[in-house]
C-alpha positions in Angstrom: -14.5 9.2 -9.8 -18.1 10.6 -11.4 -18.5 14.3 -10.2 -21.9 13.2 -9.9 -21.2 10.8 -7.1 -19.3 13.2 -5.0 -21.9 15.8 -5.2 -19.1 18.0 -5.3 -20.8 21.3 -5.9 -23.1 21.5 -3.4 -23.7 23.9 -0.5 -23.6 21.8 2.2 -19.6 21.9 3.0 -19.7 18.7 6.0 -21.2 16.0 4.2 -19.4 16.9 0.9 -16.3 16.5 2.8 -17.4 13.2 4.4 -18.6 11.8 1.1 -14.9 12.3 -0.5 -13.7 10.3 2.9 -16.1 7.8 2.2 -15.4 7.4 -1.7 -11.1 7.4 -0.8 -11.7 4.3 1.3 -14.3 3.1 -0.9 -11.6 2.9 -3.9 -8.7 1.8 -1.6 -10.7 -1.2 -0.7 -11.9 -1.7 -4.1 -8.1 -1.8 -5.0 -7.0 -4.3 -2.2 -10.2 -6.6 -3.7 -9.7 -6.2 -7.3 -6.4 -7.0 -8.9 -7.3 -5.0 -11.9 -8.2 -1.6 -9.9 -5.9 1.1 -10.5 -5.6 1.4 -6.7 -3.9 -2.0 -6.7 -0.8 -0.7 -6.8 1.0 2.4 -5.3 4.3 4.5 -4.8 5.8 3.6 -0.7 8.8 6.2 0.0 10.5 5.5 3.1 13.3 7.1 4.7 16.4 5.4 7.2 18.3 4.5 4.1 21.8 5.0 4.1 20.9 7.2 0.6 17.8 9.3 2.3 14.6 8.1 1.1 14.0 5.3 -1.1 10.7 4.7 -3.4 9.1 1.6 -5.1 5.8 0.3 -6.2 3.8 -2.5 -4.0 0.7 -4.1 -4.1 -1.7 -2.7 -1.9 -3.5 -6.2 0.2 -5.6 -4.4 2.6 -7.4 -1.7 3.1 -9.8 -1.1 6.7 -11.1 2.0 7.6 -12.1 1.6 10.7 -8.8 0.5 12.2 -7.5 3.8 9.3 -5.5 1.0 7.9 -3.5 0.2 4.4 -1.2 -3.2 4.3 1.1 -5.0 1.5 3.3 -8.3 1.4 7.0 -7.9 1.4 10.4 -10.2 1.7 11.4 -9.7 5.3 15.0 -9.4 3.8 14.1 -6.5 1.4 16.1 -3.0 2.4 12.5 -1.5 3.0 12.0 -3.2 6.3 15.0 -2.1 7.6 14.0 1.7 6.6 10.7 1.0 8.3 12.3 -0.3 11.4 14.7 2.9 11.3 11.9 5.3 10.9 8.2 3.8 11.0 7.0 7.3 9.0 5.6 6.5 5.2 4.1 7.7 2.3 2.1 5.9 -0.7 1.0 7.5 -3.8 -2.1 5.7 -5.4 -3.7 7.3 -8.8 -6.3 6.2 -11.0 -6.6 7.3 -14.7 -9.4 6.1 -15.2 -10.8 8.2 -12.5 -8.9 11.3 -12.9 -8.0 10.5 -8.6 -4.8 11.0 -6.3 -4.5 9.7 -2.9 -1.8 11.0 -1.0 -1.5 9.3 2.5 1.4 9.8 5.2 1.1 6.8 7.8 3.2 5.2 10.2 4.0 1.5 9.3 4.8 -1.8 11.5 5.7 -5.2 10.5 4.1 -8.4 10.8 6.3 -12.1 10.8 5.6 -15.0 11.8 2.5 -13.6 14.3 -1.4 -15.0 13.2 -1.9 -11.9 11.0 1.4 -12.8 9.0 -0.1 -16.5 9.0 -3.4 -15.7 8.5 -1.8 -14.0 5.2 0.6 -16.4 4.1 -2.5 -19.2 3.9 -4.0 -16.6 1.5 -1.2 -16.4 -0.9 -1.2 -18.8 -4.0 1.5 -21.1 -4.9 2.9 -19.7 -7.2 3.3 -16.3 -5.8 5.2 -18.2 -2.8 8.0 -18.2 -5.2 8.9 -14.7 -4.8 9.9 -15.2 -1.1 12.1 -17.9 -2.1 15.0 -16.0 -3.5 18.5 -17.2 -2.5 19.3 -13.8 -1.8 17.9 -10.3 0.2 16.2 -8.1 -2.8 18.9 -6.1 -4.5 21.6 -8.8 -3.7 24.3 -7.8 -6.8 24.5 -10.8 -8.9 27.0 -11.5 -11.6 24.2 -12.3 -14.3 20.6 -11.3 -15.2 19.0 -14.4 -12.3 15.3 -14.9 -11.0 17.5 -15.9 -7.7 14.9 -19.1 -7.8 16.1 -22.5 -6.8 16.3 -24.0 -10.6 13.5 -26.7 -10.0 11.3 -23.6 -9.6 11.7 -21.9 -12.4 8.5 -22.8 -14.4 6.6 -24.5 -12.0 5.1 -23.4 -8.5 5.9 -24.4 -5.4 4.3 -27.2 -2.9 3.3 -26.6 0.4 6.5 -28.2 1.5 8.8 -26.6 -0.9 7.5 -23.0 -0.2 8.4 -23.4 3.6 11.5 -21.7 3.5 9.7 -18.4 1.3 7.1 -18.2 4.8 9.8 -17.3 6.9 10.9 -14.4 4.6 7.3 -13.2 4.3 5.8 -10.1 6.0 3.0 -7.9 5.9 3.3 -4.3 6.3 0.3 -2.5 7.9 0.5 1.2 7.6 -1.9 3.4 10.3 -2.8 6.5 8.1 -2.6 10.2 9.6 -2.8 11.9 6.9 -4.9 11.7 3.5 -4.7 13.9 0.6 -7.2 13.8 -2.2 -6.9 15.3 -5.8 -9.8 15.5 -8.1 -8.6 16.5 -11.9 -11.5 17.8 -13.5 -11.8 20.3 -17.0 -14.2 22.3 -14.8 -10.9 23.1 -12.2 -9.1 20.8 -10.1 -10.5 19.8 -6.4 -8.6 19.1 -3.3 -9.0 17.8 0.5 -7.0 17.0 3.2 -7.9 14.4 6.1 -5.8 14.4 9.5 -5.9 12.6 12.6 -3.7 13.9 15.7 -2.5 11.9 18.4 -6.2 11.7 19.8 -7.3 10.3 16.8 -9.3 13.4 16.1 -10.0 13.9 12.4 -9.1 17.4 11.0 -10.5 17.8 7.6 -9.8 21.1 5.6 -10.5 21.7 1.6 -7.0 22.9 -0.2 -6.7 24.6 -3.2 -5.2 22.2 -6.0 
């Protein structure tokens, strides 16, 4: 993230504030759109588990900010839906090296399976990523050798539209409504920091932090 575009140094506290807003969402979407974006993928703790709070990397699909709105695919089987549906409250950790940026954003998750928006996502997703809703087992299932957990004729070849059938009704997307944003700006010249918040009203807080 340029220092340049951010006009970080200015006088005017508001709009400097508002630009940062602006330029988070502007790389989220850029993630969810481009698969080589360092946004593409991110850090989702969740908590319900029977061992306290779990964390893993997904790959971010969406990204809407006027419905304040992040989403990713998942197997319906996986142990994170369960610690979604046991406690709704996440976190995802996105960082770009390349632009010296953290986002930080606590949101409140639901699932989507089998509904049009689950649909409307499954007609999106190619072939041969259908596979990965096609293991025999829940993710994590012990095995008694290293396994893809793919039916053998799948192995090395994608799927049809008949075949992946059984992978659509383990698919679901995860839409996270974001209440809270944290942003972190490394820079040589001293770190910068903001924080975004929306309360129950949907009224946005917004309050520079020190690093």
């Amino acid at each position: 993230m340029a220092i340049e575009r951010l006009d970080l140094w200015g006088t005017d506290e508001e709009p400097r504030l508002s630009a940062v807003l602006c330029e988070c969402w502007a790389m989220l979407m850029d993630g969810a759109r481009q698969p080589q974006h360092d946004f593409r993928t991110a850090a989702l703790a969740t908590g319900g588990g029977p061992h306290g709070c779990s964390l893993r990397t997904v790959v971010l699909r969406g990204a809407d900010r006027e419905a304040r709105e992040v989403s990713f695919y998942t197997d319906l089987r996986s142990h994170k839906v369960g610690e979604i549906e046991a406690d709704p409250r996440v976190a995802l950790l996105f960082f770009s090296h390349s632009d010296d940026t953290q986002i930080r954003i606590q949101a409140t998750a639901r699932i989507h399976c089998g509904d049009a928006l689950a649909e409307a996502a499954w007609a999106e997703v190619p072939p041969h990523r259908r596979r990965d809703y096609m293991v025999s087992g829940p993710p994590g299932l012990p095995w008694a050798w290293p396994t893809s957990g793919l039916p053998a004729a799948l192995e090395d070849r994608a799927p049809s539209d008949e075949e992946s059938r059984p992978g659509k009704g383990n698919f679901a997307v995860v839409v996270c409504t974001v209440r809270q944003m944290d942003w972190l700006y490394l820079t040589p010249y001293g770190h910068r920091r903001a924080t975004f918040a929306w309360d129950e009203a949907d009224r946005l807080q917004t309050s520079w932090l020190v690093p």
